[in-house]
C-alpha positions in Angstrom: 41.1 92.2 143.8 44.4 93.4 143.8 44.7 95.7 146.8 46.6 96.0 149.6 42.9 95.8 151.6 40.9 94.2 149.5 37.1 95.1 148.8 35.7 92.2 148.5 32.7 94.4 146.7 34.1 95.1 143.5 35.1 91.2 143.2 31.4 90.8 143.9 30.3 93.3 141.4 32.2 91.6 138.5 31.0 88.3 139.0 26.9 89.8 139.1 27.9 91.6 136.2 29.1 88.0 134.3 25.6 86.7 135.9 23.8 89.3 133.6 25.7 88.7 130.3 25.1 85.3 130.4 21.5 85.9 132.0 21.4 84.4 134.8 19.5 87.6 135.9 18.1 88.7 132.8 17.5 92.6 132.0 14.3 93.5 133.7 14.9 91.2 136.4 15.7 91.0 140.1 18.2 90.2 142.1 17.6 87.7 145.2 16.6 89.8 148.0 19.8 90.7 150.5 19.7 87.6 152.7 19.5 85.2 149.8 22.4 87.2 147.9 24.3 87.3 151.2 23.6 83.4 151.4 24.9 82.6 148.0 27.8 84.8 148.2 28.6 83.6 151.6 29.4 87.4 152.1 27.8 89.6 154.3 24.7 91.7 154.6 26.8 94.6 154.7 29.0 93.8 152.0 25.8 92.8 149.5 24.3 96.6 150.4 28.1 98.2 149.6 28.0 96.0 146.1 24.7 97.1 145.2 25.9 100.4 145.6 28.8 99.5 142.8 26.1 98.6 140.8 23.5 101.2 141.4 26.6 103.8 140.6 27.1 102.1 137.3 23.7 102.0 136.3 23.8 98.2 136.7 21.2 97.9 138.7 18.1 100.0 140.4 16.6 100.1 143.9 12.7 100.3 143.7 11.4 100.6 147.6 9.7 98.2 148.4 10.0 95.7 145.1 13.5 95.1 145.0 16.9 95.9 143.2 16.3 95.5 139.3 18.6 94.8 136.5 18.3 97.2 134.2 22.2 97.9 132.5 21.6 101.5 131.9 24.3 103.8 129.9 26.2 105.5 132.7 27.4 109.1 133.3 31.2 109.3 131.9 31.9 111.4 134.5 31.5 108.5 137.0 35.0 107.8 135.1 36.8 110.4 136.8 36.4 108.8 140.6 39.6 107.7 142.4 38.2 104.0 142.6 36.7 104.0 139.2 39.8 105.0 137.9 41.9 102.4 140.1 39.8 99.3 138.7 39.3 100.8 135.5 43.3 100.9 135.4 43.3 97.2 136.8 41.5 96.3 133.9 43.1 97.6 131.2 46.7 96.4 132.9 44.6 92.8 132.9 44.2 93.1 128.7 47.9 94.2 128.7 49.0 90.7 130.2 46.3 88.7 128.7 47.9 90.4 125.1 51.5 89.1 126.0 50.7 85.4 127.3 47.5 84.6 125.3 48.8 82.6 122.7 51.6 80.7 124.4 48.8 79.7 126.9 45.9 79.1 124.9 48.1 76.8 122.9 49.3 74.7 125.5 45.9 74.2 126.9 44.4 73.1 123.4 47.2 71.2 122.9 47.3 69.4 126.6 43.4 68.1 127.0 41.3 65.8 126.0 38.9 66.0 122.4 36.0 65.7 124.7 37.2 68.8 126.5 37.8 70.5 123.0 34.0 69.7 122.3 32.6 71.2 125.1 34.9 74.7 124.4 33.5 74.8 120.7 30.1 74.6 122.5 30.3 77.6 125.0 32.0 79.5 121.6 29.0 78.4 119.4 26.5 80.2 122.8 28.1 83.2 121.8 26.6 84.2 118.4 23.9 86.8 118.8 25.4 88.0 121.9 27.8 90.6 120.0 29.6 91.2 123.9 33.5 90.9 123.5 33.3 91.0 127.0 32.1 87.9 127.1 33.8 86.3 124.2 37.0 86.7 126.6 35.0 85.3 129.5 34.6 82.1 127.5 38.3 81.9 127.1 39.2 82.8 130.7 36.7 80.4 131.9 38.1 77.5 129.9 41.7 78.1 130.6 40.9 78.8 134.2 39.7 75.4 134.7 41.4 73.4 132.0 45.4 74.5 132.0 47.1 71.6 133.8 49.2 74.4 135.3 47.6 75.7 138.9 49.5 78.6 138.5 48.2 79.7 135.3 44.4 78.4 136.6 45.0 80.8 139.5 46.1 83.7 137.3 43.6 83.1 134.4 40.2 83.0 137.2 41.4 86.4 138.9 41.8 87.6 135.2 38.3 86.2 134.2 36.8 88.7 137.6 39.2 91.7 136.5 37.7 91.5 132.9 34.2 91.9 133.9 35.1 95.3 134.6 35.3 96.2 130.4 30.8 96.4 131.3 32.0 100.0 132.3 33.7 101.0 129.1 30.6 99.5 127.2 28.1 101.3 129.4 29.9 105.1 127.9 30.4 104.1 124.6 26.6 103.5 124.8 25.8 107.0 125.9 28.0 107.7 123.0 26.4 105.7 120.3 30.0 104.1 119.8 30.5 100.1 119.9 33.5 98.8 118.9 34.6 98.1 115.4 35.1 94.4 115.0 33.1 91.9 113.5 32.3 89.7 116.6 30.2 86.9 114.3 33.3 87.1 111.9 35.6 85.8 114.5 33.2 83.4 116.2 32.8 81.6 112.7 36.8 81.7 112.4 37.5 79.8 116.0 34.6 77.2 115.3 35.8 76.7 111.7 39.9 76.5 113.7 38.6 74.2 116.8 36.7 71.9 114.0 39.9 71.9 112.0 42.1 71.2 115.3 44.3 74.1 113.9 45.0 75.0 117.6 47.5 77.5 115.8 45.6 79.6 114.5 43.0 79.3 117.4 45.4 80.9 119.5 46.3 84.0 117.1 42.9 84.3 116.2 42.4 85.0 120.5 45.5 87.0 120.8 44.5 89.0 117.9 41.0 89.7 119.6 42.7 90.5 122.4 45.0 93.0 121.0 41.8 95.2 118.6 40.2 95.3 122.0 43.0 96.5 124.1 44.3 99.1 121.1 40.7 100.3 120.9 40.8 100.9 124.8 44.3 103.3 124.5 42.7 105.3 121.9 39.3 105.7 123.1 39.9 106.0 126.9 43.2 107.7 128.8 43.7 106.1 132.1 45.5 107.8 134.5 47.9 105.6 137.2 45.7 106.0 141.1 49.1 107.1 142.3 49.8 109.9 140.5 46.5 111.4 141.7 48.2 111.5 145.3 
């Protein structure tokens, strides 16, 4: 997403992975065969075969010849970790959670604060979908989503909707701390209850520190659980 010669497969690859969490392709299902993908994409054949490779790779997905390509969401080799372009998105992402952490709250605010109640409603409704999913991942997709399309600022709508792409890539810290039996520490249903009771209570205030302080657990258990090298400093 952010290259100087962009790959428009790893864009591709974050928004099948937001198609599993919210299950638009269940676990144990399959994708749309190549031409259909290609058609709903409007990418190319060659370009769905070099995502599905992304996905294969991250134990996303499985070929079976002569069925189809399967979601499974496997835990992944942590090795896979150590790859150049692994490493470069991986990077990407956590820089993403970095600048989500500094302009969260001012954001978040402003958007609460600028639309209509109707609009209010229909964010406490994607935030009430998430308990019983117990995927941070997708708690910040709900945000991103919201903001992306709701800010009256175009700037910030363009900024937020690369963001919500660039998050999708946090499936790969998941997948290892699966192998390793970790998960992170907080209490997802604790701060689902805490925004509904905040959005029912219109304390957009403490809506927005409850997101930045979601954001910031997650990005402090990301430094201390993962080191992330810069892609340039492997020249």
């Amino acid at each position: 997403m952010y290259r100087k010669r962009p790959q428009v497969r790893y864009t591709l690859a974050s928004t099948i992975i937001q198609e599993i969490f919210w299950e638009v392709y269940p676990v144990g299902s399959y994708l749309p065969s190549l031409p259909k993908m290609a058609e709903r994409y409007h990418v190319s054949l060659s370009t769905v075969r070099r995502t599905l490779d992304v996905l294969h790779s991250l134990g996303v997905t499985k070929a079976y010849m002569g069925v189809g390509t399967r979601v499974c969401m496997e835990p992944i080799n942590p090795y896979i970790l150590n790859t150049r372009e692994m490493q470069e998105n991986l990077t990407l992402h956590k820089e993403g959670m970095e600048f989500l952490f500094l302009t969260i709250y001012n954001v978040t605010l402003f958007t609460l604060e600028s639309i209509t109640a109707e609009k209010r409603e229909a964010l406490l409704q994607e935030i009430s979908k998430l308990h019983g999913k117990n995927n941070d991942i997708l708690c910040i997709d709900v945000l991103l989503k919201f903001i992306s399309t709701e800010v009256p600022s175009v700037f910030l709508r363009e900024c937020y909707g690369k963001l919500r792409e660039l998050m999708a890539w946090g499936y790969i810290f998941s997948a290892v701390l699966r192998g390793f039996g970790e998960q992170p520490h907080m209490d997802l249903n604790d701060f689902i209850a805490q925004l509904e009771t905040d959005m029912m209570a219109e304390h957009w205030t403490a809506c927005a520190q409850s997101w930045q302080a979601f954001i910031e657990d997650r990005l402090d258990f990301l430094r201390t659980r993962f080191s992330l090298e810069n892609p340039k400093d492997q020249i």
